[in-house]
Kinemage of the C-alpha trace (Angstrom):
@kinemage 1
@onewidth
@group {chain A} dominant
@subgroup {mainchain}
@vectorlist {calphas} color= white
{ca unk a 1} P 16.628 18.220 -18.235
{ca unk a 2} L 15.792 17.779 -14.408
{ca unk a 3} L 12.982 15.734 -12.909
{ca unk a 4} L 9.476 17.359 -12.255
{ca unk a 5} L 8.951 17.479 -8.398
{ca unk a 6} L 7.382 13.814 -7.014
{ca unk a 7} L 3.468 14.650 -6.122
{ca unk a 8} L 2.477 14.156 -2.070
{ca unk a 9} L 2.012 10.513 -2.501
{ca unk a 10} L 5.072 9.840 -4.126
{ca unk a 11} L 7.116 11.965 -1.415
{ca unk a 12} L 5.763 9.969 0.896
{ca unk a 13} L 6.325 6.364 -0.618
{ca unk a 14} L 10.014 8.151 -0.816
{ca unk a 15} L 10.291 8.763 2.708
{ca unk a 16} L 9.180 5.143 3.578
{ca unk a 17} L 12.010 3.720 1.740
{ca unk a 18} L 14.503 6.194 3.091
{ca unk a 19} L 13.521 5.106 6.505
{ca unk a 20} L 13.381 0.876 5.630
{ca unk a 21} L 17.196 1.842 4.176
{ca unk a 22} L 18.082 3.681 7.330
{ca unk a 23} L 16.702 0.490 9.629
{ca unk a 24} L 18.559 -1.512 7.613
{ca unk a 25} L 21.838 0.568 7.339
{ca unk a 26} L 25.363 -1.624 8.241
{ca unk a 27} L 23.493 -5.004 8.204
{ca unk a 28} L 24.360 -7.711 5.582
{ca unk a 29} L 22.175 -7.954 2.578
{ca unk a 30} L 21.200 -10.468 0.509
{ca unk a 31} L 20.098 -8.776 -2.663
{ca unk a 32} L 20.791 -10.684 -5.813
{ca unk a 33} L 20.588 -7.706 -7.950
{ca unk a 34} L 22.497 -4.333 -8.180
{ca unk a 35} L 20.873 -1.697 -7.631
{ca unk a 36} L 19.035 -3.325 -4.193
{ca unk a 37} L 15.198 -3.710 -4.324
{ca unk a 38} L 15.017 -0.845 -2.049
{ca unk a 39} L 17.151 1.814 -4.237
{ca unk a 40} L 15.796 0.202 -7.555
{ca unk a 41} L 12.303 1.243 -6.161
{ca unk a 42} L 13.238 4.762 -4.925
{ca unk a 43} L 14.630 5.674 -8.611
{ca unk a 44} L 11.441 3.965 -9.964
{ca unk a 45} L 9.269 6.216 -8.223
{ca unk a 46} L 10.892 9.248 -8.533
{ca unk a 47} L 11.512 8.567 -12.600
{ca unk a 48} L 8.117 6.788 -13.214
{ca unk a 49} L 5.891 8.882 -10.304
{ca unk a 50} L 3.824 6.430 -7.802
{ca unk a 51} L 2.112 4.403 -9.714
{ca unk a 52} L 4.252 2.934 -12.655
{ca unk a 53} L 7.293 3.333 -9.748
{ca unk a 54} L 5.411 0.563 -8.020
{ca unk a 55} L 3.914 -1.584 -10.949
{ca unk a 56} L 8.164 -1.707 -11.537
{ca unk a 57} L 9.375 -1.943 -7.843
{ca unk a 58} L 6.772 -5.076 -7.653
{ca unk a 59} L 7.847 -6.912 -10.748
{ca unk a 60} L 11.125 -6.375 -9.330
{ca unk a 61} L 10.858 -8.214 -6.411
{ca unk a 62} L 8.977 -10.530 -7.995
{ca unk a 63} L 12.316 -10.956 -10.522
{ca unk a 64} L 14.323 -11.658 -6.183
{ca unk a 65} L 14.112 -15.048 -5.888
{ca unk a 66} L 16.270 -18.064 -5.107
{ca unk a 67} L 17.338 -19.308 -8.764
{ca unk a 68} L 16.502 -16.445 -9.857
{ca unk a 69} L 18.092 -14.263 -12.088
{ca unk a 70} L 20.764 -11.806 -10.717
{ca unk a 71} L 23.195 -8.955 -11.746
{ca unk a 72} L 22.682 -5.321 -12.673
{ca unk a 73} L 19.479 -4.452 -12.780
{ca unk a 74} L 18.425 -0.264 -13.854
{ca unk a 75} L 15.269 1.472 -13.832
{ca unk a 76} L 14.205 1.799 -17.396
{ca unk a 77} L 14.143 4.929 -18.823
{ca unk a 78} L 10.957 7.037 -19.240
{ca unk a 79} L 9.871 6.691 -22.669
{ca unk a 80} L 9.714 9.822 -24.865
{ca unk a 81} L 6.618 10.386 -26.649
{ca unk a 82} L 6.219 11.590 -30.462
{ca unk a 83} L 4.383 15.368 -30.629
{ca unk a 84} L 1.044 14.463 -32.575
């Protein structure tokens, strides 16, 4: 199954990231978690659409603090609804 096409605003919160992750291409990051906050958001949005992408993105970088938890951290998946 592929994803649907991201909607304008979506596209556009996807662009914004792409360009953050080009500014900050070949300089040392600090993330604590793998994915980084940046690429964890990206696949957020573009599995979850704008909204619930963000509600996720935030509570991740919420999650990015010092004593904070770390390690491998995925988008979770979209949840598959029973037919009624």
């Amino acid at each position: 199954m592929t994803k649907a096409q991201p909607r304008a605003g979506a596209r556009l919160a996807l662009r914004a990231i792409a360009l953050y992750q080009a500014a900050r291409s070949g300089r040392p990051t600090s993330c604590r978690f793998v994915p980084s906050c940046s690429a964890y958001a990206a696949d957020a949005i573009s599995t979850h659409g704008l909204a619930r992408g963000t509600r996720l993105a935030l509570g991740r970088l919420v999650r990015c603090r010092p004593f904070g938890p770390h390690g491998v951290d995925e988008v979770p998946p979209t949840a598959v609804r029973a037919a009624r």
